[in-house]
C-alpha positions in Angstrom: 0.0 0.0 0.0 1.2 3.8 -1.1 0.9 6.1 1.2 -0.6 9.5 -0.8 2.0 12.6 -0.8 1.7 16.2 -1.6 1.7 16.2 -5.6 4.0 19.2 -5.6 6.9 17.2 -3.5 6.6 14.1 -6.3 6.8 16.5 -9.3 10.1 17.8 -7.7 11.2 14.0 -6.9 10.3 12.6 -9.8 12.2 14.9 -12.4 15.3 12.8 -13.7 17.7 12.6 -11.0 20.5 14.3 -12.9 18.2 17.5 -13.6 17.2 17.5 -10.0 20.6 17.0 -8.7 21.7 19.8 -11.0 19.2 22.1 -10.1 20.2 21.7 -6.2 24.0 22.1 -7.2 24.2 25.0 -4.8 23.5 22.9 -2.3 25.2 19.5 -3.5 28.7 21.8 -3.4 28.5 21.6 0.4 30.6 19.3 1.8 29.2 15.8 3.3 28.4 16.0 7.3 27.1 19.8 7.0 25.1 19.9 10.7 23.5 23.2 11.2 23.5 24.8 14.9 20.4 26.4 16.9 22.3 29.6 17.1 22.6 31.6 14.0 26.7 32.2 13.1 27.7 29.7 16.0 29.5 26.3 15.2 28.2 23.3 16.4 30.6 23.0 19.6 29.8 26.9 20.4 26.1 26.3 20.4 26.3 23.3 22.7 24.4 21.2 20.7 24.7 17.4 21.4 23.3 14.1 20.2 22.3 12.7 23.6 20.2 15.8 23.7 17.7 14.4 21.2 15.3 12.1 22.2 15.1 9.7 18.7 17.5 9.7 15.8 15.9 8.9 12.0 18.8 7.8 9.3 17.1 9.0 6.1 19.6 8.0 3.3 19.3 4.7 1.5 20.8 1.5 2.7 24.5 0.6 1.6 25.7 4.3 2.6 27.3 3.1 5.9 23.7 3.0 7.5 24.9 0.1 9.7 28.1 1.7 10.4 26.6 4.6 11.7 24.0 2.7 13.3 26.6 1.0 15.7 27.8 4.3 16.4 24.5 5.9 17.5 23.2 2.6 19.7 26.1 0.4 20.6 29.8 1.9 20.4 28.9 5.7 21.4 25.5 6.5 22.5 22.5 4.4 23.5 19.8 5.0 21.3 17.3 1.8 20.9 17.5 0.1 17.5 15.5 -3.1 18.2 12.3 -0.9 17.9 13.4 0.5 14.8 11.9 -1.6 12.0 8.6 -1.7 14.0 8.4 2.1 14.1 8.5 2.8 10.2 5.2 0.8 10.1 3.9 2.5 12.6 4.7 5.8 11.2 3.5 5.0 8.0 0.1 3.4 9.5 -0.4 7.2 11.6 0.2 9.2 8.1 -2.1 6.8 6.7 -5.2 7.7 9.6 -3.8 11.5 9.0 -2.9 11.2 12.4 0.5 13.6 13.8 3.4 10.3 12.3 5.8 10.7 15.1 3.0 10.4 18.5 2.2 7.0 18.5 6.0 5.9 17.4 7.3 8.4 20.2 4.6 6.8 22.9 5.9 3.1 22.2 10.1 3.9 21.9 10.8 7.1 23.6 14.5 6.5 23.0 14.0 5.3 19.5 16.9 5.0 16.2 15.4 4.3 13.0 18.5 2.9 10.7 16.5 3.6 7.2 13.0 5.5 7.8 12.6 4.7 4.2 13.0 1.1 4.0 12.9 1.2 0.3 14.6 -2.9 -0.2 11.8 -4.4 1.6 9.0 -5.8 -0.9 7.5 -8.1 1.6 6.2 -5.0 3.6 2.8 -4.0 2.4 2.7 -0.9 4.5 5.5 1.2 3.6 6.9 4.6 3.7 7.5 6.2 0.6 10.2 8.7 0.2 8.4 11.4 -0.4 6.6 10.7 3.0 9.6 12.3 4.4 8.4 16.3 3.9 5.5 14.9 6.5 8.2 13.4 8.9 9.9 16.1 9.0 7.1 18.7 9.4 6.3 16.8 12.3 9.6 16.9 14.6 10.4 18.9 16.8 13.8 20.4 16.3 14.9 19.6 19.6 13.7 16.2 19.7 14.9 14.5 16.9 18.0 14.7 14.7 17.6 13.4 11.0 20.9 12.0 9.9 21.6 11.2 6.6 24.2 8.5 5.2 25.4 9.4 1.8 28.2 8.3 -0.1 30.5 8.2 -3.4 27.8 7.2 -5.7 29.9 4.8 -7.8 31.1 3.2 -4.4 27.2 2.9 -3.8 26.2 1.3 -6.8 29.7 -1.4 -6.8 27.8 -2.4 -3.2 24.2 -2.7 -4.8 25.2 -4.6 -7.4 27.6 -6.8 -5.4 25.1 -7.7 -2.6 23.3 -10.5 -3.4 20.0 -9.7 -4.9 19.6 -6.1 -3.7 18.9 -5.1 -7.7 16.4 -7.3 -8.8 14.7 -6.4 -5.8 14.9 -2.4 -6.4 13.6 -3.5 -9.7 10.7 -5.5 -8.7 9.6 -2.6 -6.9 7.3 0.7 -7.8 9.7 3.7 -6.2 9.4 6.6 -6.6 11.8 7.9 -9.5 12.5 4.2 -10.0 9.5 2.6 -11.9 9.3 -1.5 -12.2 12.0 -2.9 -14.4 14.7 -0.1 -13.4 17.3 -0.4 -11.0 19.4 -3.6 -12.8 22.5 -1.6 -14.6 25.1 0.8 -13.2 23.5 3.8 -14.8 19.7 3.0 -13.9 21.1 3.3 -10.1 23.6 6.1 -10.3 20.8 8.6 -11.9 18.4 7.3 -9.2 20.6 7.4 -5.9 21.8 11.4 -6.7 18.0 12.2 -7.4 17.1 10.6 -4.5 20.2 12.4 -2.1 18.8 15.7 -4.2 15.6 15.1 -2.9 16.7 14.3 0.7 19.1 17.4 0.5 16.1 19.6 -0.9 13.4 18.3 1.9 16.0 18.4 5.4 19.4 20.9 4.3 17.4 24.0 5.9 16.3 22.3 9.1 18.7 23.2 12.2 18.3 19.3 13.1 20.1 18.1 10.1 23.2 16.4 9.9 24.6 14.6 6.7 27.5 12.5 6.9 29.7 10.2 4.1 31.3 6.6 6.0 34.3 6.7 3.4 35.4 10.2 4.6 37.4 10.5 7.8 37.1 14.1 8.6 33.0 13.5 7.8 33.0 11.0 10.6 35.2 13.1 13.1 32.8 15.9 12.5 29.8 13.7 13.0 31.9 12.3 16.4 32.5 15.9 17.9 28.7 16.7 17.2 27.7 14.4 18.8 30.1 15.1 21.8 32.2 11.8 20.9 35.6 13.6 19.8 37.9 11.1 19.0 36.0 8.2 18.4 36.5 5.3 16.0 33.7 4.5 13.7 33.8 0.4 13.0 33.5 -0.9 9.5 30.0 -2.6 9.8 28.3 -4.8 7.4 30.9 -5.0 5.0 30.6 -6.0 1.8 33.9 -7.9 0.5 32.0 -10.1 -2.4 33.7 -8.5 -5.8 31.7 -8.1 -9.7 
């Protein structure tokens, strides 16, 4: 089941990814890991700003950006956010938007503490209630700023497509599905999922970048990480290597 989303939003998503990606270049010249701060002109250790101060954490990008890498960091190896409830939580945020009900109550009520490793848990067929990406806008009209952080996992885009493709059958499945800017059939050859993964960062860049609660981050880059480790009040730490694909083309 689709969940129904504001018909200005999909226009913008569903443009080709390239011409989206294009059209946001202002903002896709910023470097990976840009966290905005509460106080205008402050950086983020000046404005005091700190991940245990959230109550949830929601991972936006797609899977195979270092999700599970930055998952570890938020609920096991730094902080103690609760990922067991996670998976449960996107269908019972997309089941609220569904009964127009405010997405984030119910989900709040039943996980105070919660981290969601992909909101949009776009490699799932089985799941008949889903979120669709462009659910996100709702999401994130919905949060308070100083209750939940948005983090979003993005990396090298050929680096992200080697993994798809090398990960058992994480392809056919994309291409089995209906996704938004990736209609049935698509998703099978290098250049069906670069155009779609930088339309669909575009998008994610277009929908959070402006929001003070906003952090985006890239796993292969080690200054990305240390920035995301001193935001979070973690200076210093050592991000692990988690679900690591090693299988090769």
């Amino acid at each position: 089941m689709k969940l129904l989303t504001t018909p200005l939003i999909s226009m913008l998503f569903l443009a080709t990814a390239v011409e989206f990606a294009h059209a946001q270049h202002a903002v896709a010249a910023r470097p990976y890991a840009v966290a905005k701060t509460y106080e205008r002109g402050k950086s983020m250790e000046e404005s005091g700003v700190r991940c245990q101060g959230y109550k949830n954490v929601m991972q936006v990008g797609l899977g195979k950006s270092g999700t599970s890498s930055i998952a570890a960091f938020f609920t096991k190896e730094a902080l103690r956010y609760n990922l067991t409830c996670g998976a449960e939580l996107t269908k019972v945020i997309a089941e609220s938007l569904l009964r127009h009900e405010p997405p984030l109550d119910e989900a709040r009520r039943r996980c105070p503490n919660f981290y969601i490793s992909e909101l949009a848990r776009v490699y799932f067929p089985e799941e008949s209630i889903q979120l669709q990406l462009t659910d996100l806008s709702a999401i994130r009209r919905a949060a308070l700023t100083n209750e939940t952080l948005f983090v979003h996992c993005q990396r090298n885009t050929s680096k992200w497509v080697n993994s798809v493709l090398r990960w058992g059958n994480l392809a056919q499945r994309l291409a089995s599905r209906d996704l938004e800017g990736l209609p049935p059939g698509r998703g099978r050859t290098a250049g069906e999922l670069t155009r779609w993964y930088e339309g669909v960062n575009g998008y994610l860049r277009f929908v959070f970048e402006s929001r003070p609660n906003y952090v985006r981050v890239d796993v292969d880059d080690e200054m990305s990480l240390a920035r995301l480790a001193r935001f979070c009040g973690r200076e210093g730490h050592k991000f692990s290597a988690v679900n690591v694909n090693n299988k090769k083309l």
